[in-house]
C-alpha positions in Angstrom: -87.0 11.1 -22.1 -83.7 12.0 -22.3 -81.3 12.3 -18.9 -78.4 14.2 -20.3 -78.7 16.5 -23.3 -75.2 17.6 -25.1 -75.0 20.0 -27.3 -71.5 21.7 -28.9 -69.8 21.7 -25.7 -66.7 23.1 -25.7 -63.9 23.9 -23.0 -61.1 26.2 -24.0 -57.9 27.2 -21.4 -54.9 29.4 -22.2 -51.6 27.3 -21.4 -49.3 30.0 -19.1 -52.1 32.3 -18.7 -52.9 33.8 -15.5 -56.0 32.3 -14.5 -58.4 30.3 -12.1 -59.5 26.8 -13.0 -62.6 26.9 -12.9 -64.0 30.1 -14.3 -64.4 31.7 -10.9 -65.7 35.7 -11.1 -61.8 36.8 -9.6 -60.8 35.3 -13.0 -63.1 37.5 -14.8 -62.1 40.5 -12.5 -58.6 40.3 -13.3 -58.7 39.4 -17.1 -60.7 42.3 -17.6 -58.7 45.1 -15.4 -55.6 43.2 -17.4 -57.3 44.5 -20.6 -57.9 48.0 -19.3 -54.3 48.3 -18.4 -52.4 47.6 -21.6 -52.4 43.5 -20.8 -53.9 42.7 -24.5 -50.7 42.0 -25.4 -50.3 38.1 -26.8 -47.6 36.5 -25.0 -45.8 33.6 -26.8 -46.2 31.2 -23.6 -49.9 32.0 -23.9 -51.6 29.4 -26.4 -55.3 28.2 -26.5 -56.0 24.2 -25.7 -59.3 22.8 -25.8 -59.9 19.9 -23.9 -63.4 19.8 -25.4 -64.7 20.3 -28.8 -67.9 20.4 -30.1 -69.0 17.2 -28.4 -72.5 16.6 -29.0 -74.7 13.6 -27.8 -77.7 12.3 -25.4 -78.3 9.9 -22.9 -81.9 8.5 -21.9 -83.4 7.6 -19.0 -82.2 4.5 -16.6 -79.4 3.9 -19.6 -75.9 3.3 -18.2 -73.1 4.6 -20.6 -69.6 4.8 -20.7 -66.4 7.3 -21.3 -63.9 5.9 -22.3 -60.3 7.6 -24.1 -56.6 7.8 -23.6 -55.4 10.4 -20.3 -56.1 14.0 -21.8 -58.9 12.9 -24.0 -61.1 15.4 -22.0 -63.3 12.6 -19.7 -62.9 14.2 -16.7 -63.8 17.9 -17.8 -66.7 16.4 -19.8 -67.8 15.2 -16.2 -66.2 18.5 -14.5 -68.5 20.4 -17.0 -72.0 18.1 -16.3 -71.5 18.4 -12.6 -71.7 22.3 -12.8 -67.8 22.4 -11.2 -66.7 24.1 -14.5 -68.3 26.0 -17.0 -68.3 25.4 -21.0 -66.6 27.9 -23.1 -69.3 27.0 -26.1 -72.3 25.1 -26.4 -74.7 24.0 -23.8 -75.1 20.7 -21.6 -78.6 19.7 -19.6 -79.0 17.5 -16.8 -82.7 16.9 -16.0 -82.9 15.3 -12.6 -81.3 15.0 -9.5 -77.3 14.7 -9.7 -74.9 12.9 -7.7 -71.3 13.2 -8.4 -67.7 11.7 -7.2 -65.1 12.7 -9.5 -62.2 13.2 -7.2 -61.2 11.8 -3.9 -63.1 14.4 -1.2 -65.3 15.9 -4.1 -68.0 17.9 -2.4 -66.7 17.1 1.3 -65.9 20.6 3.8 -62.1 18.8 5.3 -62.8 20.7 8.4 -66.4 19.1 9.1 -67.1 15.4 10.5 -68.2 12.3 8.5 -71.4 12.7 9.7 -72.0 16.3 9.1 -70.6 15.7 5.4 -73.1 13.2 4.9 -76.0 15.3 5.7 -74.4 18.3 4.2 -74.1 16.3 0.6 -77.6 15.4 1.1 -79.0 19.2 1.9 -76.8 20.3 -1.3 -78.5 17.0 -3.4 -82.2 18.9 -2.0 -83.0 16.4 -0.1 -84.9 16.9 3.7 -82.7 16.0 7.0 -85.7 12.6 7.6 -84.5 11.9 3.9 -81.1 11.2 4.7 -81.8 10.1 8.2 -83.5 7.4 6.8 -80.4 6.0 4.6 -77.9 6.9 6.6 -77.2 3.9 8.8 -76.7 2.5 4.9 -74.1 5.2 3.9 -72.2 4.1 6.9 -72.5 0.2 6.2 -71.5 0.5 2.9 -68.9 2.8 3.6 -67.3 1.0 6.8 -67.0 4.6 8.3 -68.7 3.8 11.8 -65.3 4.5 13.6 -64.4 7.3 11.7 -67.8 9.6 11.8 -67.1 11.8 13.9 -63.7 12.6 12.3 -63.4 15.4 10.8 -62.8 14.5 6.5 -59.2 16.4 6.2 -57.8 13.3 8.3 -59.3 10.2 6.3 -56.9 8.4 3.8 -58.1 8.8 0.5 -59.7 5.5 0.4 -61.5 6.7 3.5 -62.9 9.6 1.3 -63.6 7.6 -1.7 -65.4 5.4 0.3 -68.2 7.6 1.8 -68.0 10.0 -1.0 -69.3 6.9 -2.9 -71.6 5.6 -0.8 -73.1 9.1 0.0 -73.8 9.5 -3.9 -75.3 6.0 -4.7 -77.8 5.9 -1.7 -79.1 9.0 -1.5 -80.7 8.5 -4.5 -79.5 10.6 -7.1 -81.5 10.4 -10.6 -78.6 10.9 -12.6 -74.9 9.5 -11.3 -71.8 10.8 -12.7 -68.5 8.9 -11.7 -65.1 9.3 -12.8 -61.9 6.5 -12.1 -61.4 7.7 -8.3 -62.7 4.0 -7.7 -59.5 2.6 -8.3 -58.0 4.4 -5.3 -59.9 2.2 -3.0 -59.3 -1.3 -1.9 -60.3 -4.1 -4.4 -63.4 -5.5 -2.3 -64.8 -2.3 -2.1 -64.3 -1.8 -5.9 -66.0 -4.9 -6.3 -68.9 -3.8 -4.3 -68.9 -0.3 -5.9 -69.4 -1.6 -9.5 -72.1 -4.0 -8.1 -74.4 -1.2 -6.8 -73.6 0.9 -9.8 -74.7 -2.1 -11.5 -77.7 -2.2 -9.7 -78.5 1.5 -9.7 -78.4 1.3 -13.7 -80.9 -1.3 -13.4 -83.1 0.6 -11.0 -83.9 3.1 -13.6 -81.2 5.6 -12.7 -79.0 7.3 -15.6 -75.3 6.7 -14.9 -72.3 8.0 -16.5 -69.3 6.0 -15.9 -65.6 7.2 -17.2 -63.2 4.2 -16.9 -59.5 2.9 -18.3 -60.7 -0.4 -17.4 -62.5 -2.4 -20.5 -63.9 -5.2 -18.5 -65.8 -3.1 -16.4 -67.4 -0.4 -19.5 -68.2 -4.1 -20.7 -69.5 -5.3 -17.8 -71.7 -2.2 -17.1 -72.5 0.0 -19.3 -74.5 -1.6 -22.6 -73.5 1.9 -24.4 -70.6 3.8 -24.7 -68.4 6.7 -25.6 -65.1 7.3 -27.1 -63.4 10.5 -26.7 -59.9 11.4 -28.7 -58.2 14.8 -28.0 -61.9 16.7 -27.1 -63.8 15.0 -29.4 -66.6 12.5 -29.8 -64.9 9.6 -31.8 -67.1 6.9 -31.7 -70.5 6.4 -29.6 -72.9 3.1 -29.5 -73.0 -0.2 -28.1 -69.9 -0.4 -25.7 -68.6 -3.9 -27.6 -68.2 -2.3 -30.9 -66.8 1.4 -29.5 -64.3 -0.6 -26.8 -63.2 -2.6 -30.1 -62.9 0.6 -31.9 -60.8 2.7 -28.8 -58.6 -0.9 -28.9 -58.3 -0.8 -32.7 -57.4 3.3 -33.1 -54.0 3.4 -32.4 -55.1 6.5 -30.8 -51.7 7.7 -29.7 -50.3 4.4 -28.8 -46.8 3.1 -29.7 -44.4 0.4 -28.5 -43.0 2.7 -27.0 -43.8 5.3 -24.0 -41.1 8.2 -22.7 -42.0 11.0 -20.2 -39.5 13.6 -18.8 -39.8 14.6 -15.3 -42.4 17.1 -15.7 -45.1 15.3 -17.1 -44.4 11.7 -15.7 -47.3 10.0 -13.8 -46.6 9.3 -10.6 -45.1 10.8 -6.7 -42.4 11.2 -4.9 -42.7 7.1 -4.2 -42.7 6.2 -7.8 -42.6 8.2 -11.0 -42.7 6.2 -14.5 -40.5 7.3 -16.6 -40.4 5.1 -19.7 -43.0 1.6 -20.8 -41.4 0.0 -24.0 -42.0 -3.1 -25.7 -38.6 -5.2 -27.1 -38.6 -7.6 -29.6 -36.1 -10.2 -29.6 -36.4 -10.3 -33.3 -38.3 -8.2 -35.9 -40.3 -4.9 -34.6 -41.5 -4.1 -31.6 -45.1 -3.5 -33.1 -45.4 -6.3 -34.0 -44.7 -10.0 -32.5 -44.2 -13.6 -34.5 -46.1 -15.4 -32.3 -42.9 -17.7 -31.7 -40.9 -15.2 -30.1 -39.9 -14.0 -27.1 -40.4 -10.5 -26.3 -39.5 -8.1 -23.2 -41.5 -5.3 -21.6 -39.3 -2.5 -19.9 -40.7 -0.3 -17.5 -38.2 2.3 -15.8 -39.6 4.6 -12.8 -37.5 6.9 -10.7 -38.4 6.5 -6.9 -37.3 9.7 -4.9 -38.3 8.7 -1.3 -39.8 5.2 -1.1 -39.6 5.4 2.8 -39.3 2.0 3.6 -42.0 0.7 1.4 -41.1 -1.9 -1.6 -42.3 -0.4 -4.5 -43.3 -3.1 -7.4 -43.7 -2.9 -10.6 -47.2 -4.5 -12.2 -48.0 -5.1 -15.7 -52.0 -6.0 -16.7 -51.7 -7.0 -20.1 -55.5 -6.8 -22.2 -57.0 -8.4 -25.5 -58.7 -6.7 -28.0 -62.0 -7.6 -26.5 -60.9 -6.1 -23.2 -60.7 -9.0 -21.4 -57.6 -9.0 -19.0 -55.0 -12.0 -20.1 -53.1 -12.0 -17.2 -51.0 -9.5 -14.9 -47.6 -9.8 -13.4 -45.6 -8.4 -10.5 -41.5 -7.8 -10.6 -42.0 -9.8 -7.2 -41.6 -12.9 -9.3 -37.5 -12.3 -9.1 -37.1 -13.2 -5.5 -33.9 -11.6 -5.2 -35.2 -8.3 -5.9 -38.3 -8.9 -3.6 -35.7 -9.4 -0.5 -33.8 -6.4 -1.3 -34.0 -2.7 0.5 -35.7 0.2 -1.9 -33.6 3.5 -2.0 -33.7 6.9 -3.9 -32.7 5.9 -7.9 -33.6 4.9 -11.1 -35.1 1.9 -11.4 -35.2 -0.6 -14.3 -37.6 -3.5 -14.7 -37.4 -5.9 -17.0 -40.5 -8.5 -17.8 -39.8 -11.7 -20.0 -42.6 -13.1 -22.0 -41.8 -16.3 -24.2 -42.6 -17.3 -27.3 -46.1 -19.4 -28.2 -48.0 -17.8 -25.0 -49.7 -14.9 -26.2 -52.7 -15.4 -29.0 -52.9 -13.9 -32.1 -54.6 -10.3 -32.2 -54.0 -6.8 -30.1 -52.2 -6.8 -27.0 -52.4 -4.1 -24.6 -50.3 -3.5 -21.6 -51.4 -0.8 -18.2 -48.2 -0.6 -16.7 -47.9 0.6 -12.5 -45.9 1.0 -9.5 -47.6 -0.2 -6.2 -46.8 -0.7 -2.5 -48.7 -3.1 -0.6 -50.2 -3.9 3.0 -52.2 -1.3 2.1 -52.3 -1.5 -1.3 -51.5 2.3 -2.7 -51.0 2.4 -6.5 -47.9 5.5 -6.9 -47.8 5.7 -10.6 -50.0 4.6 -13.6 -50.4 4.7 -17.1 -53.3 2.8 -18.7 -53.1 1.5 -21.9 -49.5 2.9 -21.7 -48.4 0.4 -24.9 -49.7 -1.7 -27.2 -48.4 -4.2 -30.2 -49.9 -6.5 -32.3 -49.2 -10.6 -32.3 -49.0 -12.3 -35.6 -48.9 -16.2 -36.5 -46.5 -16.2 -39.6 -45.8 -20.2 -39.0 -46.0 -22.7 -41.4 -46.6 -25.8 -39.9 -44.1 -25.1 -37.0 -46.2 -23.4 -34.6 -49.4 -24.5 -32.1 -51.8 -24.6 -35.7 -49.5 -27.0 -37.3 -51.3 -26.9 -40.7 -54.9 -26.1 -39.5 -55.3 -22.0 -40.9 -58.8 -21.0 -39.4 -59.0 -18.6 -36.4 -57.5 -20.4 -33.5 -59.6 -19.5 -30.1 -58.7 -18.7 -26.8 -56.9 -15.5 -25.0 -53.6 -17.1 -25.0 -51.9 -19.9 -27.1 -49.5 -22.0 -25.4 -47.0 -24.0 -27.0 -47.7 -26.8 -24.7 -45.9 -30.3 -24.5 -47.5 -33.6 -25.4 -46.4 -37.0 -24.7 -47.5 -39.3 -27.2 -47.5 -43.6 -27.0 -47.4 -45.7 -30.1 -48.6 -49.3 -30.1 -49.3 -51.4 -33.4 -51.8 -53.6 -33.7 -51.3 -57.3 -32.8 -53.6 -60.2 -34.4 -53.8 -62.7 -33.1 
């Protein structure tokens, strides 16, 4: 039986319209007494934008499937759409079963109410009785590490606070069908770790999850199918291997190269990217001889870092998803001793030559502060470019030409000792 049922979904907005997000009834109040009044007119800043279209497809029971796609692919309004918080502008979407939901930090919580009346209040809205949740609640709170705070009302927990019993208030009060978006990465990493393990196990249990993630490892990890989604629509769907390859493989808006103006540029006040690039010392930046050394620049404009450090990370992927490594600008020990003020910053990483393998490199580029760990800006997958072995006998292969394994290739030194035989 089938969990999810998709059918020609579509979401439309007007870019500069007057309007609600969601689709509330004042929206469809004013639009029509805007009509009656002469408002027909078609103003040039008003222009149609679907973030959906025509996505089609169907997930079974107990399966756990991913979403993946570049940022403005249209994962989170797919989600937005299933968990009833927006409405389609065509085709239809069915959800049979019990849904629990988290798709941003403090989803479903009332900021003025306590910990503990959220809990019960997510519980009564999920249409479960009070001895229901009663009887998981001392695990909500375990899970969560809320004990101290339950009495608190929600508008004065961090985010991680939130994401932390918003999560745990949707995975044990047993939800048939589980929709999560990337809000996961807000919280710490051992709570992340224990997240993905009971959404592991909940996908195991016979429950239907849909996970939308920028992190490859963990669609791998979890989710046996998957779905791609490119500018609204469905791309690829099927096992997660082969449509995570595909995603990697599609070019799908990446260059060498990322710019953003101060408008659109991910990020706050701590940290805003403003440009990702990858430099070649020799040849194009798309792609690498495998012998040389290459640079990737990542600028960010920080406009109040408030006495926090901000530092740049870089988490550089195969095509396979695996993670090859990451680095922090805290490796120049200068800059790690020096003050942060208001400015542009620019950050320069230096990878050599004969490291990196052969194949697709991807790089997710951030600004963080840490002790606690708050991530200001992001931008996954922000570039990619592609490593080639053009040497002939001068490089790690020497003369052997077959696929060379391994996730990197270092040009590693060897000391060698000669003796000649002696007869006796």
């Amino acid at each position: 039986m089938s969990r999810i049922v998709v059918e020609g979904l579509g979401k439309r907005y007007r870019v500069g319209a007057t309007q609600a997000p969601y689709g509330r009834l004042t929206e469809s109040l004013w639009n029509a007494a805007r009509g009656l009044l002469g408002g027909r007119e078609k103003r040039e800043a008003d222009r149609e934008f679907w973030a959906l279209r025509d996505v089609s497809f169907s997930i079974p029971e107990g399966a756990a499937v991913g979403v993946i796609g570049r940022n403005g692919a249209g994962k989170s309004t797919l989600l937005k759409i299933l968990s009833r918080i927006t409405e389609p502008t065509t085709g239809r979407a069915e959800l049979r079963g019990r849904v629990g939901s988290l798709l941003e930090v403090g989803t479903g919580f009332h900021p003025e109410l306590t910990g503990r009346e959220n809990v019960f209040l997510s519980g009564a809205i999920l249409g479960m009785r009070r001895a229901e949740i009663a009887r998981r609640f001392d695990e909500i709170v375990d899970f969560a590490g809320a004990s101290q705070f339950l009495d608190t009302p929600v508008k004065r927990y961090s985010s991680g606070m939130k994401v932390r019993l918003g999560f745990a208030v949707a995975a044990f009060l047993e939800p048939e069908i589980l929709l999560v978006d990337e809000v996961l990465a807000v919280g710490d990493a051992e709570f992340q770790k224990k997240s993905l393990g009971k959404m592991s196990e909940l996908g195991g249990g016979g429950r239907t999850v849909l996970f939308v993630s920028h992190s490859m490892p963990s669609i791998l990890r979890l989710c046996p199918q998957a779905i791609l989604l490119d500018k609204g629509r469905v791309l690829a769907t099927g096992a997660s291997g082969e449509v995570v390859r595909r995603y990697l493989e599609s070019d799908v808006g990446r260059t060498s190269q990322r710019v953003w103006t101060v408008d659109d540029a991910p990020g706050d006040v701590v940290a805003r990217l403003r440009s990702v690039r990858v430099v070649a010392r020799d040849g194009s930046p798309d792609e690498i001889d495998i012998r040389q050394p290459l640079d990737v620049e990542v600028t960010y404009w920080s406009s109040d870092p408030s006495g926090l450090r901000p530092s740049v990370n870089l988490h550089f992927y195969n095509d396979e998803g695996v993670c090859l490594f990451v680095t922090n600008d805290w490796s120049n020990r200068d800059w790690w001793t020096q003050p942060r003020r208001p400015g542009l910053v620019h950050a320069t990483c230096r990878v050599p030559g004969n490291f990196l393998a052969e194949g697709r490199v991807t790089v997710t580029a951030a600004v963080s502060t840490y002790d606690p760990t708050v991530v200001h800006a992001v931008e996954w997958d922000a570039i990619a470019f592609q490593v080639v072995d053009r040497s002939e006998g001068d490089g790690v292969r020497g003369v052997y030409a077959a696929d060379w394994p391994g996730v990197v290739r270092p040009m590693l030194e060897w000391d060698i000792a000669f003796e000649p035989t002696v007869r006796d």
